[in-house]
Structures are given as structure tokens and as C-alpha cells.
N, C-alpha and C positions, 0 to 999 in steps of 0.2 A: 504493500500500500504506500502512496504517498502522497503526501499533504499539499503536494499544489496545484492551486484554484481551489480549493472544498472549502475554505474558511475565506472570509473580507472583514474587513474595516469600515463599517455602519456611523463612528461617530465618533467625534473628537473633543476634546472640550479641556481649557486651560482657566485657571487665576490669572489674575496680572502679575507681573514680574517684578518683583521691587528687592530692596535691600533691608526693608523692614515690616512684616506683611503685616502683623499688628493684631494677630489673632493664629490661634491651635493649629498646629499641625494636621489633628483631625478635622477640623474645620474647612481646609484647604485641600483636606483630601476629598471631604464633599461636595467644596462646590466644584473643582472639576469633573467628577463624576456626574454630579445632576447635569454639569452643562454637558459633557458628551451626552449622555444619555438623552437628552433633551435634543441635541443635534441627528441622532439617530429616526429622530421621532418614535423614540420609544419611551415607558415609563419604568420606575424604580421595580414596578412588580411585574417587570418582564424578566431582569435579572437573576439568574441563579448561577453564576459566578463570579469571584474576584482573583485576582492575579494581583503579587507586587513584589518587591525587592526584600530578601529580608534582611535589609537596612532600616526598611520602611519601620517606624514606631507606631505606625496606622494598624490593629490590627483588623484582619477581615470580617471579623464578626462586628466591631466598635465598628467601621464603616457599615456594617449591614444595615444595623441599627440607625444607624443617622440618614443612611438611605431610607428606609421602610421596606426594603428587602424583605420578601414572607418567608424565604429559605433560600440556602445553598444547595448547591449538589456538587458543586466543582469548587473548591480555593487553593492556591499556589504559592511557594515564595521561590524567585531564583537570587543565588546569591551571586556574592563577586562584585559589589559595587555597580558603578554604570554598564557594568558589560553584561550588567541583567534585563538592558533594557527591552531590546528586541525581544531576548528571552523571554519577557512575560508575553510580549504577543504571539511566541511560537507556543510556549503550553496553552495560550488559551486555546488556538486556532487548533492544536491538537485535542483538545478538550472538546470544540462543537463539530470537528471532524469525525469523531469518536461516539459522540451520542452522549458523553459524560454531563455535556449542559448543552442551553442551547443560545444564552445571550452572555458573554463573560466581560468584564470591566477591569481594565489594566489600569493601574495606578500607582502615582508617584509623588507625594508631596512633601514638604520640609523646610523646615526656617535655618538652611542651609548657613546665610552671611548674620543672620541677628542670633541665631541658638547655637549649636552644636557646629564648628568651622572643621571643615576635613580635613584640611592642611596644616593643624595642629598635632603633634604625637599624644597617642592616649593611652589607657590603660592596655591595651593590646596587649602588648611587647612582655607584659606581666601574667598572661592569662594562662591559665595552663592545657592551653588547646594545640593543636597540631599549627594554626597561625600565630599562636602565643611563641611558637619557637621558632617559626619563620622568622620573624619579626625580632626575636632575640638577640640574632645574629650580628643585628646592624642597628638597631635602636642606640645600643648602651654606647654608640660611640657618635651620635649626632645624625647617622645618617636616618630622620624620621619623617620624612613630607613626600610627597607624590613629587613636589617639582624636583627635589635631587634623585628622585628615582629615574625620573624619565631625564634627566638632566646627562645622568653617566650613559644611559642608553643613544644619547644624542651625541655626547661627543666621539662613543664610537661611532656613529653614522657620518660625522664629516671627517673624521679622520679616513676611513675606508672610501669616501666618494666626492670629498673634497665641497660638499655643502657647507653654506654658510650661515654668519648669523642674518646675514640680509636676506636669504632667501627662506629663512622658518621667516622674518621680516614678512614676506609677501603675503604669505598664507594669512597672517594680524589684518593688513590690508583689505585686501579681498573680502575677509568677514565682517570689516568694521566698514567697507562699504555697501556690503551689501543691509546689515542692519540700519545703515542710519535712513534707509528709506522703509523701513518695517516699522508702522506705529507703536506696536506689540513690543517692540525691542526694547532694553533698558541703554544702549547706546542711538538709537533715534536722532536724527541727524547730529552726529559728532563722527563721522570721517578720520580717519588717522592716516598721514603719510608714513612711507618707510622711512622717515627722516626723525619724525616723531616716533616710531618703531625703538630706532638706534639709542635714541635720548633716553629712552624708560631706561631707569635703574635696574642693575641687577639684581635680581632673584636667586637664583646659584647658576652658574655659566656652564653653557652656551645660552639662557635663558633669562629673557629682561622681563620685566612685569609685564609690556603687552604680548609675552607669546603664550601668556598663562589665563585659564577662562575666568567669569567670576567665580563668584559666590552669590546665590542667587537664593529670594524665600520664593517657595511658589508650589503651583502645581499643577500634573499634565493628569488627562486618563483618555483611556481608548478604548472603542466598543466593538467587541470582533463577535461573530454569527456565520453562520454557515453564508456562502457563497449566494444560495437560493433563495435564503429569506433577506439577503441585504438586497436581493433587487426590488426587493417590495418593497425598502423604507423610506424615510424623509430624501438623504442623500445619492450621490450617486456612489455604487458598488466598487471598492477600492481592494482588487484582489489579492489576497496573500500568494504571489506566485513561490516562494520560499521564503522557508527561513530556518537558521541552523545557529545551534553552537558549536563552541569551540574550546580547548584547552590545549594548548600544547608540548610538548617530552619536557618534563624538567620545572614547571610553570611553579612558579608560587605566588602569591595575593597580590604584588603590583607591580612584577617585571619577572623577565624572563632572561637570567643573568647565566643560568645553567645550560641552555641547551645550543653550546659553541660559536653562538653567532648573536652579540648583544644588539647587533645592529638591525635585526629584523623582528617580526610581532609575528610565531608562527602559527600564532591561537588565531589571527586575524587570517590568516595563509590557508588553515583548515578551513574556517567558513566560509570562504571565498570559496573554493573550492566545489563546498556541498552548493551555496546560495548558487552558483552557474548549472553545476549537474544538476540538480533537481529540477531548474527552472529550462533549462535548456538553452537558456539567453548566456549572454556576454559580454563584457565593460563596454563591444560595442554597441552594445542593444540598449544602453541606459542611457536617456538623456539629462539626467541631474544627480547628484551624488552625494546623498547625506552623510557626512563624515565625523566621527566622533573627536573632536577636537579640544579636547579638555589642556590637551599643549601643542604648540605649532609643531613642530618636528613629527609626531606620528602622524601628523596628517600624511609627510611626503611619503612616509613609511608605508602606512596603509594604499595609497597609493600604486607602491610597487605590489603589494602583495595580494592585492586585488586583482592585480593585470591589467592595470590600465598603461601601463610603460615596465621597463626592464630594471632590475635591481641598481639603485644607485642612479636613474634616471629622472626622479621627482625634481630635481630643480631645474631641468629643464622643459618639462611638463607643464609647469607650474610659470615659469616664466612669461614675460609680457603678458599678463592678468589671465592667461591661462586656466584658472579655474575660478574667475570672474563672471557675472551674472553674463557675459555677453564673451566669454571665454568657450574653448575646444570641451569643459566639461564643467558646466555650473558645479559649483559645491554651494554648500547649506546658504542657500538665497534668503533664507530667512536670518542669516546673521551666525546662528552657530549658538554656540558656547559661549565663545569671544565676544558675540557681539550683541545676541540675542538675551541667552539668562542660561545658566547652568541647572538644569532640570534631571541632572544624570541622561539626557541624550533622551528624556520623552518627548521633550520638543521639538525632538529631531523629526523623530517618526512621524509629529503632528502632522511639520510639515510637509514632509515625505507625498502623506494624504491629499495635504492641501495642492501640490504638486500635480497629482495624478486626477483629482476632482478640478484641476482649473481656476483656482481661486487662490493663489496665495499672492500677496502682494505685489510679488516680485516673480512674478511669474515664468519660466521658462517655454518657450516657445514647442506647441506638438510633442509633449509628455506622454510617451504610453508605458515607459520602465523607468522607477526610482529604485535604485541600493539604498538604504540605512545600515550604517552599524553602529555599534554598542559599544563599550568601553577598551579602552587600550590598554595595553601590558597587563593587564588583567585576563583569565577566563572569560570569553564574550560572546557576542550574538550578532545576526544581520539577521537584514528582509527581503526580497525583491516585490515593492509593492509594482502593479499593472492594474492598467485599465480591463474594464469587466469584456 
């Protein structure tokens, strides 16, 4: 059996994106739920599943409840940070492909920059779980944030292929122009040149503040249904043509320092893989490309690993606005990470949707194949969303 086309994407539905939401976490988990569901044209007592990260502090039953949810039959958690994102729309959509439910709600909310900040060290490194000693390793001697993780990963990547800081530079670019025409975006008209790129202070090097996403409070959710019943609803039918995870030899919680080549994401190399075979499509077949951009650098990575160009080739890819709204391959037009809100990569997917349904701000021209993927150097996930 295989999962694509059986499941779609019914409806979508976001909070506003800010730096200080001003209200519960559970709270922000409901109202983007009512608003997808609402965008579905369905109601709360259509539901009989929930999917989300177990990151999420939201749990599925406290969401049921704030919904009016009358029962489950299906709920999920995938772990691994952002790289659960896709994840929860591949067990939904294997959940209404299966018969297990038959309307599932993916969700993701959190007062990310005003509560709990991820790029501080926590009690992890202390726990006595199997990431309790990942994390052991390198904790006790400073090394504790996502950016120096990805930071050593990067400067093997220009060491072996001679990239630059000007050219993770462009990737900043690209997103903060493409946000500042997204009214949704928390960067909305504020542009940044690669010149202003250079000036950001450093963060830990090859990495200046603008190559790093924010910190964002907010919330995204998604309404997956089987293929059949999304052509009956409010929207139009946004097909899950794939979607796969991934982990690759040697992986632990937010880089892949063991498996001989620092310079590559093979977790991302796996999903690529399954996301073409199953779908049958290929880099050439997508015309926009939601890319998990939490730091400039794996964008180019992902890049090569996708098969959109050849190892060590993303900065020429990338070059002269290359993956600019009006570039050889849009990336995330709605801004990204960078530019739009850090949602852990659900507002990727949003707009993935918005993409394929013809509505999103920033639209790219004769859309019928979007890629999304999920979190980087982490165990992750993609999609190939298509037209019905």
C-alpha cells in the first residue's frame, strides 16, 4: 500500500505572529485549530483526531476539551523538534488513509520568544535518558545552542566547497525579501541587504544574527481527511502526494557529527529520496520549495540533498536571487523562519497549501508541486503537497 493521493489538506489556520502573544499556550493552540477547522468548512464535532510534536505542552485531550471535541479515535506525538513537523501530517494522513479516523488536526503552538527560548541550555544534559547523554558529551564544556551546533557543521561545509559567509548572506536576503511583502510576516516591509547581512554581529562563526530564524509566540494547525471527502469541502483539495521521515546512521538530537561527512544532513538525503519515489515526481517537477531554514547554511545543504544541484553546488544555485520569488526555484515566499515567524516549520506547510490552493500572497506562478521539509540536523520529515 501507499499513501499517495489517499489523504489532502482541507484547512489551514494560524494566530498572529508576535514576540509576545499575551495569552496560554493552550489558548493559541485553539484558536488555530478553530481557524483551520473553520477554513475547512468543517466543525469541532467533525474531529476525531489530533497530531502534534511532543515538544508541544498542549496536550491532546486539554485541546479536545477547548475544542468540544465529543471523542478521539486517533492522537499522535512525533518527536525530534521541528523535524516533526511534516511528521504530524504524514501520521495523520496515514491515520484517514487507514480508517483509524477520518478528520485529524495537526498542531503546533508556543510562546517560543516570551516563555521557554530554545537556544538557551536546559536541564537536558542532566537527565538520565539516552538524550540526557547525548547531550552530556558537549554540554559541560559550553558547547549548548543549536547555533554552534549547526555553526561546526557549516564550517565544515565551506571548508570542503569553499562557501561563504556572503552566500548563507543571500539565503537572509531572499527571505527577508520575500517577507517584507507578507502582511502575516513579523519582518513586513523591513528588506535587509547582504551588506546589512555582513554588519549583524556575530553569533558563533561562520554565523551572524541575520543567518539565524527568530523566536517567535504563535500558532499553526492543519486539517488532513481523506482525498475524497476534501473535494466536498469549503477549500480547494491540497493532495498529500508524499510524505516520509527520516533518520540517518549515527544521528543524535541536533546534528549528525558521526556519520563521516559533517558537511551533509543524511536524515534530509533519506526523505528526499522516499518524498520522489513515492511521488514519482522530481526537484524538476516542483515549482516552489518550502525549506526548513531555522539557519542559512542548511538551506544550501538541503538543497544539494534534495537534488536540486550537485554536492557543494548550492552557492551557485543560489546565486543572482536564485531562489528568489522571481528566481530558477522560489523558496519559502512567505518569508521562512527568517522572515516570517518560527513556528517549528508549521508555517511552512501553511504555506506550502496556500501555494498549491493559489492564494498566498506572494504567489508563485502555475503551482501544481510544492516540497516542504521539517527540521534540520535533527531526525525529520517532508511532503510533496499537488494539486487535486
Amino acid at each position: 500500500m501507499t499513501l499517495s493521493g489517499k489523504a489532502a489538506i482541507a484547512g489551514i489556520g494560524a494566530t498572529e505572529f508576535s514576540k509576545e502573544s499575551g495569552r496560554s499556550e493552550l489558548q493559541l493552540a485553539a484558536e488555530a485549530c478553530l481557524a483551520a477547522i473553520k477554513d475547512a468548512g468543517l466543525s469541532p464535532s467533525d474531529v476525531d483526531g489530533l497530531v502534534t510534536f511532543a515538544a508541544d505542552s498542549n496536550s491532546e485531550i486539554a485541546v479536545a476539551r477547548e475544542l468540544g471535541i465529543p471523542g478521539l479515535r486517533f492522537f499522535s506525538r512525533v518527536e525530534y523538534g521541528g523535524g516533526a513537523a511534516c511528521g504530524t501530517v504524514a501520521h495523520a494522513a496515514m491515520a484517514v488513509a487507514t480508517g483509524q479516523a477520518e478528520v485529524v488536526v495537526c498542531y503546533r503552538a508556543f510562546n517560543e520568544r516570551s516563555g521557554h527560548r530554545f537556544g538557551q541550555a536546559n536541564k537536558a544534559g542532566n537527565a538520565l535518558t539516552s538524550t540526557g547523554l547525548e547531550f552530556s558529551w558537549h554540554l559541560p564544556y559550553g558547547f549548548a545552542t543549536p547555533a554552534a551546533w549547526v555553526a561546526m557543521q557549516a564550517q565544515r561545509y565551506r571548508h570542503l566547497y569553499g562557501a561563504t559567509s556572503e552566500d548563507f548572506g543571500r539565503v537572509a536576503v531572499a527571505m527577508r525579501r520575500h517577507a517584507s511583502t507578507n502582511p502575516k510576516a513579523w519582518f513586513y516591509e523591513r528588506p535587509i541587504t547582504l551588506e546589512e547581512h555582513q554588519a549583524s554581529r556575530w553569533i558563533v562563526e561562520p554565523l551572524h544574527l541575520l543567518d539565524c530564524c527568530q523566536e517567535s509566540d504563535g500558532g499553526v494547525a492543519i486539517v488532513v481527511t481523506t482525498a475524497e471527502r476534501a473535494r466536498d469541502l469549503a477549500q480547494p483539495s491540497v493532495v498529500i502526494q508524499a510524505a516520509a521521515q527520516g533518520s540517518g546512521p549515527g544521528q543524535m538530537m541536533m546534528f549528525s557529527y558521526y556519520t563521516g561527512d559533517i558537511a551533509t544532513l543524511p536524515a534530509m538525503g533519506l526523505v528526499g529520496k522516499q518524498l520522489w519515489g513515492t511521488s514519482g515526481l522530481g526537484p524538476q517537477d516542483v515549482q516552489t520549495a518550502i525549506l526548513y531554514d531555522h539557519f542559512t547554511p542548511f538551506v544550501l545543504i538541503q538543497l544539494e540533498e534534495l537534488g536540486f544541484c550537485g554536492r557543494g553546488e548550492a552557492r551557485d544555485f543560489i546565486a543572482n536571487g536564485g531562489i528568489e520569488i522571481d528566481g530558477h526555484l522560489p523558496v519559502n515566499p512567505h518569508g521562512g523562519q527568517l522572515g516570517e515567524a518560527y513556528i517549528h516549520g508549521m508555517n511552512g506547510i501553511a504555506e506550502g497549501v496556500r501555494q498549491v490552493r493559489g492564494t498566498s500572497v506572494n504567489q508563485v506562478a502555475d503551482v501544481e508541486n510544492v516540497l516542504v521539509t521539517a527540521g534540520t540536523g535533527v531526525p525529520t520529515s517532508g511532503l510533496v503537497l499537488s494539486k487535486a
